[in-house]
Wavefront OBJ file of the C-alpha trace (Angstrom):
o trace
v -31.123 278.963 -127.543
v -31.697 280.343 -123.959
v -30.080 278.169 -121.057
v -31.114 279.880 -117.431
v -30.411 278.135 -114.152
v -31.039 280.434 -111.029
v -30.821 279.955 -107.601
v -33.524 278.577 -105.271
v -35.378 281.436 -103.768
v -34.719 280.410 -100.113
v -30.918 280.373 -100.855
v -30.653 283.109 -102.537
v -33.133 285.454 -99.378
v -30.012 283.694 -97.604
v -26.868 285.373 -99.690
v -28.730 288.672 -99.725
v -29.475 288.691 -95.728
v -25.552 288.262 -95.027
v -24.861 290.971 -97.454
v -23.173 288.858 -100.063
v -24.955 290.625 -102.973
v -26.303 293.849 -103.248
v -30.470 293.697 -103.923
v -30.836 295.123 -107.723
v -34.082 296.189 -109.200
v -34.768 293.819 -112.250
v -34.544 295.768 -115.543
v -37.596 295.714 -118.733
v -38.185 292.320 -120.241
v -36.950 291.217 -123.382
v -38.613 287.502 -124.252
v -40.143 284.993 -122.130
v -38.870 284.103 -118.575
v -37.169 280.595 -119.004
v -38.248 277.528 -116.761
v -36.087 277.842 -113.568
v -34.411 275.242 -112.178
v -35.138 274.110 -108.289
v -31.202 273.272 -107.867
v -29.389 276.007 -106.506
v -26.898 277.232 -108.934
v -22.869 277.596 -107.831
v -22.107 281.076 -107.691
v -18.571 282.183 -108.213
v -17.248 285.421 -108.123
v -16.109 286.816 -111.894
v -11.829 286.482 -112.115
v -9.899 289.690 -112.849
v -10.327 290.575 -116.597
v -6.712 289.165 -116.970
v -6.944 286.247 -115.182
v -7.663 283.140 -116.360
v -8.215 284.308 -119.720
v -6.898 282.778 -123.394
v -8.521 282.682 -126.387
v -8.722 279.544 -127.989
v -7.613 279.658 -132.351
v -8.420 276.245 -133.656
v -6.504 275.919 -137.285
v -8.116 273.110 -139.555
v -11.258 272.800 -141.414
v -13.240 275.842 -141.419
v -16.221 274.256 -139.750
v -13.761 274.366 -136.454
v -14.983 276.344 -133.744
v -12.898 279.204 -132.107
v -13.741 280.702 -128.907
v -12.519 282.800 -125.762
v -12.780 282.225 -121.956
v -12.784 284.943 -119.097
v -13.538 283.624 -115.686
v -17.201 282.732 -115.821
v -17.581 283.405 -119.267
v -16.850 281.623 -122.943
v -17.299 283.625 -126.080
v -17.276 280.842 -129.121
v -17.917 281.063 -132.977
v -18.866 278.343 -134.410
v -16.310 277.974 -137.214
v -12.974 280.003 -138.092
v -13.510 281.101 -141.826
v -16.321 282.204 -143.722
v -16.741 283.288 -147.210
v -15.149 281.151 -149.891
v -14.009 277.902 -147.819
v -14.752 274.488 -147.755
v -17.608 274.539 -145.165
v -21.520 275.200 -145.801
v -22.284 275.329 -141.962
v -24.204 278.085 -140.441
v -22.517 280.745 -138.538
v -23.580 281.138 -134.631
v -21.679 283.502 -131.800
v -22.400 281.754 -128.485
v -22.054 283.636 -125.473
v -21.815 281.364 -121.985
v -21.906 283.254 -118.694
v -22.090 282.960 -115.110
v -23.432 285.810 -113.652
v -23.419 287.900 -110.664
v -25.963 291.057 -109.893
v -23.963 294.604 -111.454
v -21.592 292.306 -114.056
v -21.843 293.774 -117.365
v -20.278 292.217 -120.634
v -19.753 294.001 -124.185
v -19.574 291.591 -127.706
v -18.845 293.717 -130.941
v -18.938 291.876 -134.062
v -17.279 293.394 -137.171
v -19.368 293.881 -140.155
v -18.304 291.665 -143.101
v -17.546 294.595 -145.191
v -17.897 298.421 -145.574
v -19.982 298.953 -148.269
v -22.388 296.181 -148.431
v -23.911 292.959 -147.713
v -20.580 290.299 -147.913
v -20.517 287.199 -146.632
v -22.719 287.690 -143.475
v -25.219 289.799 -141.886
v -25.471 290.210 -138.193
v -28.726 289.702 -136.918
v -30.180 289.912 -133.341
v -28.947 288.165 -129.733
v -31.147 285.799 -128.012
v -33.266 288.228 -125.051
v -32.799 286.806 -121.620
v -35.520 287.364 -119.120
v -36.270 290.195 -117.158
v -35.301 288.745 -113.952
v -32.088 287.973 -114.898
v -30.919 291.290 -116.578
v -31.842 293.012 -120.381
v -30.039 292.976 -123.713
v -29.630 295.718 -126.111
v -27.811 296.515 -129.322
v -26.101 299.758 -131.118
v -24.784 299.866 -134.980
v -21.896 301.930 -135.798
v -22.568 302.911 -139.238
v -18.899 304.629 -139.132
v -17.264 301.497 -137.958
v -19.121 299.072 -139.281
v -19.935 296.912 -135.981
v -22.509 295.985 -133.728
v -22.202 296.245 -130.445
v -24.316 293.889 -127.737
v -24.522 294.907 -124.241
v -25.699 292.349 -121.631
v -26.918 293.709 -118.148
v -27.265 291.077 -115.494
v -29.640 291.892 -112.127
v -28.938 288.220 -110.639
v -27.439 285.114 -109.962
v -27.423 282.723 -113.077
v -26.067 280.868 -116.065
v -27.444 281.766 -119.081
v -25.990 280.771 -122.718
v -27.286 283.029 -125.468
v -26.762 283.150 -129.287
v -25.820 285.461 -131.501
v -27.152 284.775 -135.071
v -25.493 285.271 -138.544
v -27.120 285.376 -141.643
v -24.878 283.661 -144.620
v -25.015 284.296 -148.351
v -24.356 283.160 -150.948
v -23.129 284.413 -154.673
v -26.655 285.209 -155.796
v -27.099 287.855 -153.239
v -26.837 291.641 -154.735
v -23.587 293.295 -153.967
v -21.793 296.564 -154.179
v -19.789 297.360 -157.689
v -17.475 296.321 -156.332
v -16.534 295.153 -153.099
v -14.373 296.723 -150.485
v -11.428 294.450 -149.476
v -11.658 291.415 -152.023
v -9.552 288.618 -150.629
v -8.197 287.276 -147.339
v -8.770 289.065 -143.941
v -8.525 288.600 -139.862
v -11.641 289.440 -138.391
v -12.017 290.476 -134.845
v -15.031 289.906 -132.442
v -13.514 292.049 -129.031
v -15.529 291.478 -126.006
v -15.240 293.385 -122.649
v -16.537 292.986 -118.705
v -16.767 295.516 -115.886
v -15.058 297.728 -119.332
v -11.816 296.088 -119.410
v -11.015 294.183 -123.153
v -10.896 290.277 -122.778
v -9.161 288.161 -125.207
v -10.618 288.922 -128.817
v -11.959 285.787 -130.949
v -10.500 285.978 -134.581
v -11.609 284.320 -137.474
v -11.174 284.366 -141.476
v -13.201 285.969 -143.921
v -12.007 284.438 -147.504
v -13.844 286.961 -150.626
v -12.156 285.313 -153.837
v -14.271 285.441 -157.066
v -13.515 282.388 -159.655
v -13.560 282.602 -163.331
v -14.117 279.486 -165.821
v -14.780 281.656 -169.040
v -15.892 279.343 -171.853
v -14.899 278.660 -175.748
v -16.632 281.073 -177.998
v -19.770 279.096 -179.730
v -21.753 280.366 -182.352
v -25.587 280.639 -181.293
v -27.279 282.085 -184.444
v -27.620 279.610 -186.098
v -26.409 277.110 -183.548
v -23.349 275.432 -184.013
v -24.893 272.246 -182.695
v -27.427 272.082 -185.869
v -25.109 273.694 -188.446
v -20.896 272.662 -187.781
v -20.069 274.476 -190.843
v -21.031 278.437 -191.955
v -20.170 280.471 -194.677
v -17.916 283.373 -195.888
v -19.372 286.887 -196.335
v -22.615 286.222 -194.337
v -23.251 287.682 -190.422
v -23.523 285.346 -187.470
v -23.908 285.192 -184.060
v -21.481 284.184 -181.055
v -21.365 284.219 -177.437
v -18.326 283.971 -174.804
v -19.155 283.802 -171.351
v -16.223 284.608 -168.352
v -18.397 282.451 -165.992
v -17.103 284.168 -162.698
v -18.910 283.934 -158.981
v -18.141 287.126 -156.929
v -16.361 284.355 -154.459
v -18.723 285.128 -151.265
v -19.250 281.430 -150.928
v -17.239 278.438 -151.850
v -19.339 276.930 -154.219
v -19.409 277.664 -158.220
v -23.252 278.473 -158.163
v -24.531 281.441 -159.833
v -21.410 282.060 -161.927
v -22.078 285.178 -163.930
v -21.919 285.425 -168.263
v -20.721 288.694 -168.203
v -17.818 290.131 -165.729
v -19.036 289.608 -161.773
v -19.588 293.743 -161.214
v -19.367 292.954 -157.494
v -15.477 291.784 -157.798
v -14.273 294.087 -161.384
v -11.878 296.846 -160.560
v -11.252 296.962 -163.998
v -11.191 294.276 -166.695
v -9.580 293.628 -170.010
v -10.108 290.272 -171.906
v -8.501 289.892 -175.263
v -10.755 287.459 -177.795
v -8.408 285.961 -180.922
v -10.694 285.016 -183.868
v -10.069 282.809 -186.210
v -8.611 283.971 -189.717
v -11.108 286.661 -191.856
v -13.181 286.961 -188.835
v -14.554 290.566 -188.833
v -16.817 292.004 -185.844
v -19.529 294.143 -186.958
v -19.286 296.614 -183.966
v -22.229 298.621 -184.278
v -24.411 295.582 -184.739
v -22.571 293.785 -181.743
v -22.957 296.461 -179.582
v -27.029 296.783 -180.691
v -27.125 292.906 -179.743
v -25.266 293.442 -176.069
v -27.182 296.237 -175.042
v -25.155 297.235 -172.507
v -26.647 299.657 -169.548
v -22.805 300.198 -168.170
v -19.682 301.196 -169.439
v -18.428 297.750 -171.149
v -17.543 298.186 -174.753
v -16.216 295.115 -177.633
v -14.249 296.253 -180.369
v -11.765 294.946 -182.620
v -9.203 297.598 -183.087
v -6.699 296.015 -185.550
v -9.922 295.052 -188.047
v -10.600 291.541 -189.722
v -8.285 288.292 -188.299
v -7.397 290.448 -185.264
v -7.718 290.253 -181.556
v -11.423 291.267 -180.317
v -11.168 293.394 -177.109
v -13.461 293.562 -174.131
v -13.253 296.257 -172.057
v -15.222 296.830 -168.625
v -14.102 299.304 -166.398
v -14.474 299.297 -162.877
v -18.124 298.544 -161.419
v -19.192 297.577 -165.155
v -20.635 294.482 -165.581
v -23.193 292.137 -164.107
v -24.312 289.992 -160.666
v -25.795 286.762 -161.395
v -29.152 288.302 -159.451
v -29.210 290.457 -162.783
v -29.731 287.858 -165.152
v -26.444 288.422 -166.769
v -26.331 287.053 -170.026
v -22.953 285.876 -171.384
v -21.170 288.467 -174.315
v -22.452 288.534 -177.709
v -20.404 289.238 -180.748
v -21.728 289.739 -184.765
v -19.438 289.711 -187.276
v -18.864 287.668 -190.562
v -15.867 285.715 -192.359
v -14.279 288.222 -195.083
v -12.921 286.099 -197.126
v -13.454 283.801 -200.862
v -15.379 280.981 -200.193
v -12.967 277.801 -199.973
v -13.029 275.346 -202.710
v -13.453 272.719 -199.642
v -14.562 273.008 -196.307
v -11.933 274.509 -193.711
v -11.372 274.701 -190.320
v -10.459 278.239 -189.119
v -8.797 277.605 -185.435
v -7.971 281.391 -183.679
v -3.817 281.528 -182.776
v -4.533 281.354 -178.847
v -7.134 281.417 -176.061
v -9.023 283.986 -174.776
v -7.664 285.785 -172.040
v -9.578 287.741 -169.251
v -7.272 289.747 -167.025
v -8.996 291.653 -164.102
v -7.942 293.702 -161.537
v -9.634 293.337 -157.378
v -8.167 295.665 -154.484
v -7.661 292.989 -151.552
v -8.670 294.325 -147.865
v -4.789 295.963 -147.255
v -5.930 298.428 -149.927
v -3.408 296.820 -152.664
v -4.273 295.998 -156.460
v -3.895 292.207 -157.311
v -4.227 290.485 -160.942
v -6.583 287.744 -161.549
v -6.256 285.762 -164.899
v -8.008 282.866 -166.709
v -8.162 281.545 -170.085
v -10.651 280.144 -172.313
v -9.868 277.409 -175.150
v -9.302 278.877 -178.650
v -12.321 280.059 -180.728
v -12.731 277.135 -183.387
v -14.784 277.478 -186.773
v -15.899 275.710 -189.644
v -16.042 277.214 -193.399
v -18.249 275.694 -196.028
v -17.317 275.498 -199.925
v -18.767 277.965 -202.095
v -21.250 275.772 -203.329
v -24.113 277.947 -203.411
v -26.446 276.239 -200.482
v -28.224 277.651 -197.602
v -27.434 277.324 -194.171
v -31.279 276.764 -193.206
v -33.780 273.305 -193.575
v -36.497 273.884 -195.741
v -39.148 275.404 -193.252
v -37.100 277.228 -191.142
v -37.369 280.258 -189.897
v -33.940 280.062 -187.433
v -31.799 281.946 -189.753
v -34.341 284.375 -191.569
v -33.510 287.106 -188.857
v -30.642 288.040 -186.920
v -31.705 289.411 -183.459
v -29.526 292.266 -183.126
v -30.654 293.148 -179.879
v -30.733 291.190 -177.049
v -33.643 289.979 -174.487
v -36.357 290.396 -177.456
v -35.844 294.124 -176.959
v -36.687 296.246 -180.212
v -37.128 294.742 -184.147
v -35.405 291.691 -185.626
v -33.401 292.926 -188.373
v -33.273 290.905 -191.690
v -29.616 289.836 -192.264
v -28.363 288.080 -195.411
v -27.632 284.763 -194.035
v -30.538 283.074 -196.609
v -30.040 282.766 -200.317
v -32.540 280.468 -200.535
v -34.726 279.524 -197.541
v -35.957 275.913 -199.599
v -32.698 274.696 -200.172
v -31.597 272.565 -197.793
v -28.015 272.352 -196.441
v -26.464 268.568 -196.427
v -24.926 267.779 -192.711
l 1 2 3 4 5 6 7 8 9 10 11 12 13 14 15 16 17 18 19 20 21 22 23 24 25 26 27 28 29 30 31 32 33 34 35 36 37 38 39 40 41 42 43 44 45 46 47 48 49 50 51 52 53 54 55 56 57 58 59 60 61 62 63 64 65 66 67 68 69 70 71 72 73 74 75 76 77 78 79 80 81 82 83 84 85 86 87 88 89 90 91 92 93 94 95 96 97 98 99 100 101 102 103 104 105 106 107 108 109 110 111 112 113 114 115 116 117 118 119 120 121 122 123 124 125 126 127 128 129 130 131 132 133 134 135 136 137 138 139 140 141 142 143 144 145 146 147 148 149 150 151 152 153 154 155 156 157 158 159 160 161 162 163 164 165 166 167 168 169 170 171 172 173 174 175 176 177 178 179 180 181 182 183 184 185 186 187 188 189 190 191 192 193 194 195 196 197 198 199 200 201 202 203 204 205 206 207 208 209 210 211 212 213 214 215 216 217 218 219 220 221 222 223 224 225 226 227 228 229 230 231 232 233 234 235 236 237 238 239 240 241 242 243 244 245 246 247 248 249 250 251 252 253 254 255 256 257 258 259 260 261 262 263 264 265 266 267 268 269 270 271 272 273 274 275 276 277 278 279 280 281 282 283 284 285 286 287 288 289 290 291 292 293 294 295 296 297 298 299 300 301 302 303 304 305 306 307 308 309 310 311 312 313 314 315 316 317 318 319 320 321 322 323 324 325 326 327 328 329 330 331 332 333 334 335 336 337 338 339 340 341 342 343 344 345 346 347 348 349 350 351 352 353 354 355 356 357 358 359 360 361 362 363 364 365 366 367 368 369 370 371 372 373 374 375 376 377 378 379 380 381 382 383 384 385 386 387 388 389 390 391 392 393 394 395 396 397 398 399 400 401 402 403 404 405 406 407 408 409 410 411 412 413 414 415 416
């Protein structure tokens, strides 16, 4: 948006024959020279960088604007928290000036974190025209702002946007994030060099977890309720977490978020004779990181996930959820039985929030519930099938399918 009104060119010979304004050369171009309007434009001189200033901190909804006044200008922001809030509106710094020939005006915007993209990326000011002064723009990689200087050669009032660039919990982030959490932002402003009242907002980076029951995918447990003893199998738990850059559950991740894990631990009860198969679990996983699933006390005990810090995935990665292979050691019941694990599934991960401190997240899945068959000699497969010949050890259809002994008897068919 680019709002120019200057003043007529008769009045403004006028001003400059009594002396009222020094006669500045116009500076390079930057964009198209807006319409001009044939009103003469009311010209008052810019107030003392103290006087008549106030920011203006709107509490509420996060779609609330915020904004600071100096004299003839307004700095406003378009809302007064980003990240993981309840608004989806686009981000927009408006700068709203009346100016006189010589007056000069800084914006610096704070980067929304040090090591990455985060919940915004600056982009580029609206130009103004070359008659009424020039823009420019400096990074400071060390820190982590941009600064916007405006120039003005003339009499006019212009209105000029700064533009933002939102994302969202798909985009790729660093493992992890610097400063997970709540923070105060700062956008400080200056004219003539003297610091006018800042305009502060609220950057919100919380990840959310939902993590899942385990279910058993090979074979699934929606065509087969019931398994048997002494024969390997296939389940998946997924943690479900966003890396909290938005405020929106979209693009939760399987595996732990990578962008938000300062270290993770998530403890896995099984139900009763359950015994992982580590070696085969880990073959299925794949992992490229440092995540590893073991279950150190053997069968019926606690499986344990462990992802250290930076391990894990981003939803931009595909991240598939956790796989674990493993069988129930045990005599086959002389009835079916249900086999319920003695408590949920914990995930317990530590974030570092923007003050540099360690914080403890925690969520809970419902317990891991399975089914036993009787001994009675059948198949878990329909005649035809080839869904439980092979167990895919590895994941994503990388390397060979390995034969498992889940099939007695591929023409038998089990009753449901």
């Amino acid at each position: 948006m680019l709002r120019e009104v200057t003043a007529a060119v008769a009045s403004l010979a006028m001003l400059i024959g009594l002396g009222a304004f020094p006669l500045c050369g116009a500076a390079s171009a930057q964009g198209p020279t807006p319409v001009e309007s044939t009103q003469a434009a009311s010209v008052e001189p810019i107030a003392d960088a103290d006087a008549g200033s106030g920011s203006t901190q709107n509490d509420g909804a996060a779609g609330t604007s915020v904004s600071s006044s100096s004299g003839n200008a307004t700095l406003t922001l378009s809302r007064n928290a980003v990240g993981n809030v309840d608004s989806t509106a686009p981000l927009q710094l408006v700068f709203d000036v009346r100016t006189n020939p010589g007056d000069v005006y800084t914006i610096t915007v704070p980067e929304s974190i040090a090591n990455g993209t985060g919940v915004y990326t600056i982009g580029d000011s609206d130009p103004i025209s070359a008659s009424t002064g020039i823009v420019t723009s400096t990074t400071d990689d060390a820190n982590h702002t941009k600064t916007f200087t405006y120039r003005f050669d003339s009499v006019a009032s212009v209105a000029v946007n700064i533009n933002f660039t939102l994302h969202n919990n798909y985009n790729a982030q660093p493992t992890p994030i610097e400063g997970i959490g709540t923070s105060i932002k700062s956008i400080t402003w200056t004219y003539a060099g003297q610091q006018l009242d800042p305009v502060d907002f609220t950057q919100v980076i919380m990840p959310v977890m939902n993590p899942q029951a385990v279910t058993r995918v090979l074979p699934s447990s929606s065509t087969y309720k019931a398994i048997y003893a002494n024969q390997d199998y296939a389940y998946q738990f997924s943690v479900g977490e966003t890396d909290g850059i938005d405020g929106s559950a979209d693009y939760a991740t399987g595996q732990v978020n990578s962008a938000v894990n300062y270290g993770t631990t998530i403890r896995v009860p099984v139900p009763r004779y359950f015994t992982l198969d580590e070696s085969a679990t880990a073959a299925r996983n794949g992992f490229s990181d440092e995540t590893t699933i073991t279950q150190p006390g053997g069968a019926s005990s606690d499986i344990v996930i462990t992802v250290p810090k930076g391990s894990g995935r981003q939803y931009w990665q595909n991240a598939e959820p956790y796989y674990f292979v493993g069988q129930f050691k045990t005599t086959p019941p002389l009835a079916g039985e249900k086999l319920v694990a003695n408590g949920p599934a914990v995930v317990t991960q530590t974030i570092v929030d923007p003050q540099g401190q360690e914080r403890t997240l925690t969520a809970r899945a419902p317990a891991w519930t399975e089914y036993l068959r009787s001994g009675d000699g059948l198949v878990p497969c329909p005649s035809g099938s080839s869904e439980c010949l092979v167990l895919s050890i590895n994941g994503n259809n990388k390397g060979e399918k390995t034969a498992n002994n889940l099939l007695l008897d591929p023409a038998r068919k089990v009753p449901r």
